[in-house]
Structure formats: structure tokens, C-alpha cells
C-alpha positions in Angstrom: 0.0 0.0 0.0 1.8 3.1 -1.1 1.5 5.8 1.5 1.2 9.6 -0.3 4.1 11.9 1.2 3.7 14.2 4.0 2.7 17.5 2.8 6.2 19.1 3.6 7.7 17.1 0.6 5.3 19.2 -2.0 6.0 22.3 -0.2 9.8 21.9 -0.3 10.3 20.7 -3.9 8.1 24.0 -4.6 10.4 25.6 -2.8 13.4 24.8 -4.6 10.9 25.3 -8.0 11.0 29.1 -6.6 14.6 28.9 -5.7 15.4 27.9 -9.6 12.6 30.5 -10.7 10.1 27.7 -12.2 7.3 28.4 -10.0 5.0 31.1 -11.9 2.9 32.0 -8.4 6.2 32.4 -6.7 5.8 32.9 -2.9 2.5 33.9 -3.1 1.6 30.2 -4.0 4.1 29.0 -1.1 3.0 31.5 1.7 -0.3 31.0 3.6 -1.4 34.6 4.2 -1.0 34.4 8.0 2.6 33.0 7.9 4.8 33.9 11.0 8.4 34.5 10.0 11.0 34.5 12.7 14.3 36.4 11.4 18.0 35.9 12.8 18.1 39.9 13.2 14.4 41.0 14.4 13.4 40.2 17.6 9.9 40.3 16.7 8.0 37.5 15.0 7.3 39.3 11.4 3.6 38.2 10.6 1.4 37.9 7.3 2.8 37.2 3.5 3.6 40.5 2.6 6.1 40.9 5.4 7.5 37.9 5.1 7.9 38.3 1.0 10.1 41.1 1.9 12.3 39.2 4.3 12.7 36.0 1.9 13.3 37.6 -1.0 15.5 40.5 0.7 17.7 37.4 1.8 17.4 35.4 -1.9 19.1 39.2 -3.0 21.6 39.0 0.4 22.7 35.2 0.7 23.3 34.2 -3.0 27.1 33.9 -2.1 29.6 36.1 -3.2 30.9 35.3 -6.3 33.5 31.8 -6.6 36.8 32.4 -7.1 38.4 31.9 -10.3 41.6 30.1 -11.4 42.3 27.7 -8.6 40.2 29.3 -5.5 38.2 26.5 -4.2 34.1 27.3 -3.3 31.6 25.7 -1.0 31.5 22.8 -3.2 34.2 21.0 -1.3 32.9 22.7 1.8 35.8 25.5 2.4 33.3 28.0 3.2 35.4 30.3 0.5 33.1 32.1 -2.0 30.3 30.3 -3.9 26.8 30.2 -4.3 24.3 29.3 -1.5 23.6 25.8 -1.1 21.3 23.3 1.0 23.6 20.9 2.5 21.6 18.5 4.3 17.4 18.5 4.9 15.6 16.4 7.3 11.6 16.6 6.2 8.8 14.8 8.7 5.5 15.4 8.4 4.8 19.2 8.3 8.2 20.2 9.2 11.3 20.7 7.3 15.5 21.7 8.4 17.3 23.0 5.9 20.9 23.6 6.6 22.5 26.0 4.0 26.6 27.9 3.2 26.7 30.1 1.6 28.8 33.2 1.9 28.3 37.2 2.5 30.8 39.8 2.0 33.6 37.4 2.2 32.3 36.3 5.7 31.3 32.1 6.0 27.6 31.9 6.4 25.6 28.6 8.4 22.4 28.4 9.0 19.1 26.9 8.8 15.7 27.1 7.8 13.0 25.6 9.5 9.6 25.4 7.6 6.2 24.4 8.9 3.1 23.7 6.6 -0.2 23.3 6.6 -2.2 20.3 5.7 -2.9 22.1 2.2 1.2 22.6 1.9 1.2 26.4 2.5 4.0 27.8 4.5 2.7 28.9 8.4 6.2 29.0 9.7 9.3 30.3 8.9 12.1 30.8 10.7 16.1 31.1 10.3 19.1 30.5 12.6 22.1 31.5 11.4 26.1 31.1 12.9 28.7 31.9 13.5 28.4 35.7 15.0 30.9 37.2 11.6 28.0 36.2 9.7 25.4 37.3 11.6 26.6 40.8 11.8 27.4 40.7 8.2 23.9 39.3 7.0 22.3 41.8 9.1 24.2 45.0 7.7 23.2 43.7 4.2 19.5 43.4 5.1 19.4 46.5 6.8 20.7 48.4 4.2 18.2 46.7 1.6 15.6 46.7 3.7 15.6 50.4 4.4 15.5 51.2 0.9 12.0 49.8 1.4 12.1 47.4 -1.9 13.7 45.0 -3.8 14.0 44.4 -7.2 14.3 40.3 -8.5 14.9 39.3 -12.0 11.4 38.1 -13.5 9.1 36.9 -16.3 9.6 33.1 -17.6 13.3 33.8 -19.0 14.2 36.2 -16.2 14.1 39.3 -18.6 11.5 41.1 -16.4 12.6 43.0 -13.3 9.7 42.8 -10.3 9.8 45.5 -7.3 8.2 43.8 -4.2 6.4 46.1 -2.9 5.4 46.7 -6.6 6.4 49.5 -7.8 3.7 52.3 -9.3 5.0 54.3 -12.1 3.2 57.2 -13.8 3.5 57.7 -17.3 6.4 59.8 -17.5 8.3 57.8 -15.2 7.2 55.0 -17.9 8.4 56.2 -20.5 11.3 57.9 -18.9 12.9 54.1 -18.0 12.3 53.1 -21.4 14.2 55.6 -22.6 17.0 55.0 -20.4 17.0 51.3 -21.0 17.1 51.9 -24.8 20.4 54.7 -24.3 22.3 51.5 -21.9 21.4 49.0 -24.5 22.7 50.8 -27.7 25.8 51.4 -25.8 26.1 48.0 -24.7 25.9 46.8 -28.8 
């Protein structure tokens, strides 16, 4: 008798479906709307989607790893902690419940931590919450959130071939503002030809 996977299974793999950019509703289809995120910096549980779309994708901007070294540096991949791309390293997933430890690194500082993800019976996301180590990184994660955070948006490559920029909150633009970025993005284009 086959036995259908907990629901924490679905919600993962359409987690890492976000994480590649294949999931068209993006966190909005991952979130439940009263989801209680519990950041390594706040001290205060950050509840409902919007506020915790700003956190998650204010970190997918601040922990994507600084960039790998070239000729002959070595990167997470052979776990030295020096440069590279984040990365799950190990998950344990039971029931509705998921750790997710990750490396990755941020402005040359080594970067631990771990996610731990609760879902509903439906799959949505009611808990999130993120430890991270060792103190270097903490203070280093929390500069770069700060300073992304008080700009009060973030702007994440979009559309189905990532050719679309997205502002979260979304951005309103009047006409002239419009046309204005068109123009500018026309003038960086022919220069870049």
C-alpha cells in the first residue's frame, strides 16, 4: 500500500521550483497569508505574507554567495566556506516540518544556518524561521539586510526567461516615469551593442 508523502515534501520541492525561478505563483503560491516568520536579526516574530515576502526575498538578494573564485580558488563545493553560491547541504523533512541547513557566503564572511519550515495540511508555509552562525556572519547578513531593507524594496529578476525586473512592494509608475525608464534602458542598451 503506497502511503502519499507528507505535505512538507510538496511544499519543499516548490520551494526549490522558486529557488530555480520555475514556480509562476512564486511565494505567493508558497506563503499561507498568515505566515509567522522569525528572522536571525528581528526580535519580533514578522507576521502575514507580505512581510514575510520582503524578508525571503530580501535574503534570496543577500545570501546568494559572493561570487566563486576563479583560477584555482576553491568554493563551498568542497565545503571551504570560501566564495560560492548558497547551497542546502543537508534536509531532514517529517510530516509538516522541514531543516534545511545551508553555506553560503556574505561579504567574504562564511555563512551557516538553517531554515525551519512548517506547513499546513494544504502545503502552505505557516512558519518560517532562520538561525544562522557563527556571530561574523550574523553581523554581516544583518548590515546587508538593513541596508536593503531600508530602501524599502527589492527588485528580483522576473518573467519566464528572467528578462523582467519585479519590485516587491510593486512599484507604481506614472507615465512619465514609464516612459522615462524606457528611454534609459534603450540609451544602456545601444551602448552595450
Amino acid at each position: 500500500m503506497d502511503q502519499e508523502p507528507a505535505p512538507i515534501h510538496q511544499t519543499i520541492d516548490a520551494c526549490h521550483r522558486f529557488l530555480r525561478g520555475e514556480l509562476p505563483g512564486g511565494l505567493d503560491e508558497l506563503l499561507h497569508d498568515d505566515v509567522v516568520f522569525y528572522s536571525p536579526i528581528v526580535y519580533t516574530p514578522q507576521e502575514g505574507k507580505a512581510i514575510t515576502k520582503l524578508y525571503l526575498e530580501a535574503a534570496g538578494q543577500t545570501l546568494p554567495g559572493d561570487p566563486a573564485p576563479e583560477a584555482g580558488g576553491s568554493g563551498l563545493a568542497d565545503g571551504s566556506g570560501v566564495g560560492g553560491g548558497f547551497r542546502y547541504t543537508k534536509k531532514v523533512l517529517d510530516g509538516h516540518t522541514a531543516v534545511l541547513e545551508f553555506e553560503t557566503t556574505v561579504s567574504g564572511k562564511y555563512v551557516n544556518g538553517v531554515d525551519i519550515i512548517t506547513c499546513d495540511d494544504e502545503g502552505k508555509i505557516v512558519e518560517f524561521k532562520v538561525m544562522l552562525r557563527p556571530l561574523q556572519a550574523i553581523n554581516a547578513v544583518h548590515e546587508a539586510m538593513r541596508a536593503m531593507l531600508e530602501r524599502g524594496y527589492v527588485v528580483l529578476p522576473g518573467g519566464v526567461r528572467g528578462d523582467q525586473l519585479t519590485f516587491t512592494p510593486p512599484a507604481v509608475l506614472t507615465d512619465a516615469q514609464r516612459a522615462h525608464c524606457r528611454e534609459t534602458l534603450r540609451a544602456v542598451l545601444r551602448e552595450v551593442r
